[in-house]
C-alpha positions, 0 to 999 in steps of 0.5 A: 162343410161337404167332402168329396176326393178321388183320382182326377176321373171327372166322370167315372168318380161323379165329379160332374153330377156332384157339381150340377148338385151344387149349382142346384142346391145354391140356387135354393134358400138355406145354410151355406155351404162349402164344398171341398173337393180333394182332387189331386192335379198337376199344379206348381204349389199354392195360389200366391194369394190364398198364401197370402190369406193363409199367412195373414194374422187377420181376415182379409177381406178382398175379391174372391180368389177363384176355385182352386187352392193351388197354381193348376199347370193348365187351368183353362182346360181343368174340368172342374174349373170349367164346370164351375164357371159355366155353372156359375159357382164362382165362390162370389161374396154372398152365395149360397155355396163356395167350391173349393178345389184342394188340388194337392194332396192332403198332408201335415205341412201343405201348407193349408190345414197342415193336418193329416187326410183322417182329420180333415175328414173327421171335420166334414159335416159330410163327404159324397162319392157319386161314382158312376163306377166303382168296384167298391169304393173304399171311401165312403166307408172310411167317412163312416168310419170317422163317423161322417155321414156320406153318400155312395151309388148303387154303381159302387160295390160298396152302394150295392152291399148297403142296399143290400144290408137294409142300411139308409140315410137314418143309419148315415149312409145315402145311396144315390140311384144312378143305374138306369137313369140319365143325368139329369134325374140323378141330378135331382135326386143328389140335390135332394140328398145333399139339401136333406144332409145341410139341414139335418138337425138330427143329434151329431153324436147318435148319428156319428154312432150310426155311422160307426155302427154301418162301418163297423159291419164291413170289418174283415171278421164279418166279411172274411166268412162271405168271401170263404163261402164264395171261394168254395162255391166257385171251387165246387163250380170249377169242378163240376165243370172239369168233370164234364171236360173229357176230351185232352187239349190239342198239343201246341204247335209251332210254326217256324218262319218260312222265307222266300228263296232269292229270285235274283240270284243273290243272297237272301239275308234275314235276321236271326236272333240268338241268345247269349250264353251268360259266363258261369261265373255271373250265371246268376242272372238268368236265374234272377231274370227268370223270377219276378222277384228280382223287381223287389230285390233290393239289388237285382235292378242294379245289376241288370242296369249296370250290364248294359244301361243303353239295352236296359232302357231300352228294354223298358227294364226288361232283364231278358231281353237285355241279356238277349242282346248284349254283346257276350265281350261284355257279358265275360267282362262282368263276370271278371268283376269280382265286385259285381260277380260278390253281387250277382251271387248275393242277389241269386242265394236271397232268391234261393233262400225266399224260394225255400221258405215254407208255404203259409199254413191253411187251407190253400195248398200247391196242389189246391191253390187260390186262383185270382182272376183280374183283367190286368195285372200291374207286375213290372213296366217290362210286362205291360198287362194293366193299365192304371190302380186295379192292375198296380193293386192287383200287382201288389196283391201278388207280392204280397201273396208270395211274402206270406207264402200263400199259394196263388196264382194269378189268372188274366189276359195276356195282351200281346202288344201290351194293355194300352197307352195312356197320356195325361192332357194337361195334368188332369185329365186320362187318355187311353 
């Protein structure tokens, strides 16, 4: 049993390649093969059919059910079925390799295995992650874990620390060359990967051990000294280069709107935005919504959302925007509420009381922070710098800096009329 699972990127996770692979290897003589592929997509439940297999005491002989488990939303245009049937790996009695795309996530009570990821993954024979990109590839590192044999690229970062280390099929981890070379030669090169690992004879348990032994030299003991060393050559980079910087940065400047005079005679009448003063009594507000804290307050969101409900979704949940445009009757009207005045108050000392709690101990310090550089950054919905799970972990990655009290700050792009818009076509496939 081969394993692969990822985000539904047909491309970028090597979904492609892995199945032109399986087309190739089930041309060829040798042990059968089922290759599962746990690729979530947007899909109504089980096949009426596969339950009805599942939940036959028996075997069931009959016609084969097809590619996916599951009732896919738009199964004339998923790529891996459309991959599969112009391969012809149409799971027909008798062939060499079966596809079976898993289109749910993995879970105790889905219905098919009922058994958490870990376990499905500790029964594969072996899990394979062609990515044409990762920036390291969690995945393949998690099979060897388990103590499955996997493959990775030299596209992953994990691929490259591999290479890197002298680590090779022997050890249980096979890096696949993508780089530089066209689909057609990493085709053939994953198809000999993947025959060598169907017809491995080599002792299950000393390989298991291998696989073991490769993961456990990835545990943060060992790789916590390499990112420490990094961290300070980069600050000793940093400041070498601000001794060479002399001259002071130019002062900001900031031009008003200049407005055409009337020509006809008339009034010349133009919009003119003017904040709202917040009542005294709710002022605790505009602390709030000056704080990115308020997105994990347990009670802030509410708040804001119970001000004005039409402005806040308006708004896309931005706080200060909202008290920007409501009406100020409104505003003297929550600040009469002795409820909601108890609950702004509330909200504003825990903000006050996370704020006043001490800086984690360690190196890293207010005036010798740590800079963490990332394209996006996956704040709030309100601030749209990011795009997909980079910018939601590297989002994460901030809060979970200020819960510990770590100094941080985060250095990206600001993209002024927000990072991208993205869609899903038929359930599965991403468009920016």
């Amino acid at each position: 049993m081969l394993l692969s699972g990822s985000r539904y990127e047909f491309r970028n996770k090597g979904l492609d390649v892995l199945l032109d692979a399986a087309a190739a290897l089930a041309e060829a003589e040798g042990r059968r093969v089922v290759l599962f592929l746990l690729v979530p997509a947007g899909n109504s439940g089980l096949e009426r059919d596969v339950s009805a297999r599942l939940a036959a005491a028996k075997r069931v002989d009959g016609p084969p059910l097809g590619i996916a488990l599951h009732d896919l939303f738009d199964p004339g245009d998923d790529p891996i079925a459309a991959r599969c049937l112009a391969l012809g790996l149409d799971n027909a009695h008798g062939a060499r390799v079966r596809v079976i795309h898993w289109a749910d996530y993995v879970s105790p009570g889905d219905g098919v295995l009922d058994l958490r990821y870990e376990a499905v993954l500790r029964g594969a024979d072996a899990t394979c992650f062609p990515s044409f990109y990762e920036a390291w590839g969690y995945t393949p590192q998690e099979s060897l874990a388990l103590g499955v044999p996997t493959v990775t690229t030299d596209l992953a970062g994990f691929g490259r620390w591999v290479l890197a280390h002298g680590f090779g099929e022997d050890d249980g981890v096979s890096v696949l060359r993508r780089e530089g070379r066209g689909d057609d030669e990493i085709v053939t090169a994953l198809t000999a990967i993947l025959a060598r690992l169907v017809a491995n004879g080599a002792d299950d348990d000393l390989l298991a051990a291998s696989c073991r032994t490769v993961a456990a030299a990835t545990y943060w003991p060992q790789l916590l000294g390499a990112h420490e060393t990094a961290h300070a050559a980069a600050l000793a980079a940093a400041r070498e280069r601000a001794r060479e910087v002399s001259c002071a940065p130019p002062p900001a400047c900031f031009r008003l709107p200049v407005h055409d005079a009337a020509t006809n005679g008339r009034p010349h009448v133009f919009a003119l935005d003017v904040p709202t003063v917040v009542p005294e009594a709710i002022a605790g507000l505009q602390e709030l919504a000056q704080n990115w804290y308020w997105t994990w307050d347990a009670d802030a969101p509410a708040l804001f959302r119970d001000v004005a409900r039409d402005i806040w979704e308006e708004e896309r949940h931005a706080p200060l925007r909202l008290l920007r445009r409501v009406r100020y009757e409104r505003l003297e009207e929550c600040a009469a509420d002795e409820a909601f005045v108890a609950r702004v108050t509330a909200a504003r000392d825990r903000l006050r009381a996370y704020l006043a709690q001490p800086a984690a101990e360690g190196a890293c310090t207010a005036e010798n922070p740590v800079a963490y550089v990332c394209a996006e950054f996956g704040i709030h919905e309100s601030f749209p710098i990011y795009s997909g799970g980079l910018g939601v972990l590297a989002g994460d990655h901030l809060r979970a800096a200020s819960d510990l009290g770590v100094p941080l700050v985060a250095v990206g792009l600001l993209y002024r009329a927000g990072y991208m818009r993205q869609v899903l076509r038929g359930g599965t496939q991403q468009e920016a």
